[in-house]
ZAMARGU-4260 file (C-alpha; in steps of 0.2 Angstrom, whole numbers, plus 5000, padded with zeros to 4 digits):
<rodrens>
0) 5000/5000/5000 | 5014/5010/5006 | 5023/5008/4990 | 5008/5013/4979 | 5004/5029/4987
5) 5024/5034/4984 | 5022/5027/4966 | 5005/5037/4965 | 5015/5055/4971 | 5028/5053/4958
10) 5019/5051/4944 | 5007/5067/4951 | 5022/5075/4951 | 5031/5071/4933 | 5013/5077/4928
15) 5012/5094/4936 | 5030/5096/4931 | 5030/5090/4912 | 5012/5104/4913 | 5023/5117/4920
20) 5037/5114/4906 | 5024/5112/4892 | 5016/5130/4898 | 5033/5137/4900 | 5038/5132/4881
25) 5021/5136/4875 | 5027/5156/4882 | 5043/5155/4875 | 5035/5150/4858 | 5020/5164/4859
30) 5026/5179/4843 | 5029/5194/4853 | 5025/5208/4842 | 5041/5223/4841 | 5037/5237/4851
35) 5045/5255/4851 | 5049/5264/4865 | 5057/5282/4868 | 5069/5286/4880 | 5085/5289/4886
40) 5102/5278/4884 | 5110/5277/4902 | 5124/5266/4909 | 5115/5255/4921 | 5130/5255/4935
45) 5130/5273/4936 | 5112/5276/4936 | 5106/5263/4948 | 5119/5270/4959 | 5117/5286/4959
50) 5104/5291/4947 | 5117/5299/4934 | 5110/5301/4918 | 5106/5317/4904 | 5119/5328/4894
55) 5131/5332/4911 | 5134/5314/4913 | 5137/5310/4892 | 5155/5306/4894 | 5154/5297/4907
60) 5140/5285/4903 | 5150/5283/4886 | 5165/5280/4893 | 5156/5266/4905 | 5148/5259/4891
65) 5162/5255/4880 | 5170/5246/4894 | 5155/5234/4895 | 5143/5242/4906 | 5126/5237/4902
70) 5116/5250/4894 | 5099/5253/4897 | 5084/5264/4891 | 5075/5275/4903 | 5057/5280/4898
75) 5048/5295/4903 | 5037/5286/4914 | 5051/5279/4926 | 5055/5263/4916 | 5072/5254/4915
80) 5075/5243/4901 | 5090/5234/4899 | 5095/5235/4882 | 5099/5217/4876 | 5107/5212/4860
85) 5098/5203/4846 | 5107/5189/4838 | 5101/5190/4821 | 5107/5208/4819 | 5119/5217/4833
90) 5120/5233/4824 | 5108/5242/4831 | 5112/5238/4849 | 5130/5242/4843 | 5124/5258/4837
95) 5115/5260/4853 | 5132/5260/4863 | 5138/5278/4852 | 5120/5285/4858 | 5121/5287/4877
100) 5113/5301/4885 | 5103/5305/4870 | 5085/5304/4868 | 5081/5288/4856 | 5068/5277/4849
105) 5070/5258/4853 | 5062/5246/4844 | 5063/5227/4848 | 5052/5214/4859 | 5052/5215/4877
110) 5054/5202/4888 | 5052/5202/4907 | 5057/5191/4920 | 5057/5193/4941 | 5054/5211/4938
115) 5068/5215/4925 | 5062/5222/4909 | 5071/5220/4894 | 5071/5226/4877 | 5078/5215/4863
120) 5085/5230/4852 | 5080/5228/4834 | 5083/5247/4829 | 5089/5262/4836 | 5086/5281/4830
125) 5088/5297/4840 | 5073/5306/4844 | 5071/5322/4834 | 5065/5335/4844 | 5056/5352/4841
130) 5071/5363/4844 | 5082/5353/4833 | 5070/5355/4818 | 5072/5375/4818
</rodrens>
């Protein structure tokens, strides 16, 4: 009887494990449509440290970036993205490492997980202002 019940628990539990993996794989394979999202280009270290970002912290941020700090796209409602390259194409995120501390648009699919959000970069361009137009 004894060995029964123990047979009975492992097969619930290669069940509601093989359910959880299927779910999980069925997510991974869901199309996630390409978004675009404005912001500015920060160095993650120096901003999640000590909120360093716009045109006074340029050099630095540029300087951190090139020697392999992660980059990431702060959006005007209080959002950090990290900016993750894309595999099929790393231009753009390349691209995205000569734009810190400008104003961009990002385009890519975003991912989260444990409350880290992350955008996928497909395509970078700076955002043209008003002012700059004139």
């Amino acid at each position: 009887m004894k060995r029964m019940f123990i047979l009975a628990a492992i097969a619930a539990l290669v069940l509601i494990a093989s359910s959880a993996i299927a779910d999980e794989k069925k997510e991974m394979k869901a199309e996630k449509k390409p978004v675009t999202l404005k912001g500015e280009i920060v160095d993650t270290g120096c901003y999640i440290a000590h909120g360093a970002m716009g045109e006074k912290h340029k050099d630095c941020a540029t300087k951190c970036i090139a020697n392999g700090m992660p980059m990431g796209l702060m959006t005007a409602d209080g959002k950090l993205y990290l900016l993750t390259l894309d595999h099929d194409n790393a231009d753009p995120y390349n691209q995205a490492k000569t734009m810190a501390g400008a104003m961009v648009e990002v385009t890519g699919t975003v991912s989260e997980r444990n409350g880290m959000k992350a955008i996928d970069v497909t395509g970078v361009k700076p955002v043209v202002t008003a002012a700059a137009t004139k």
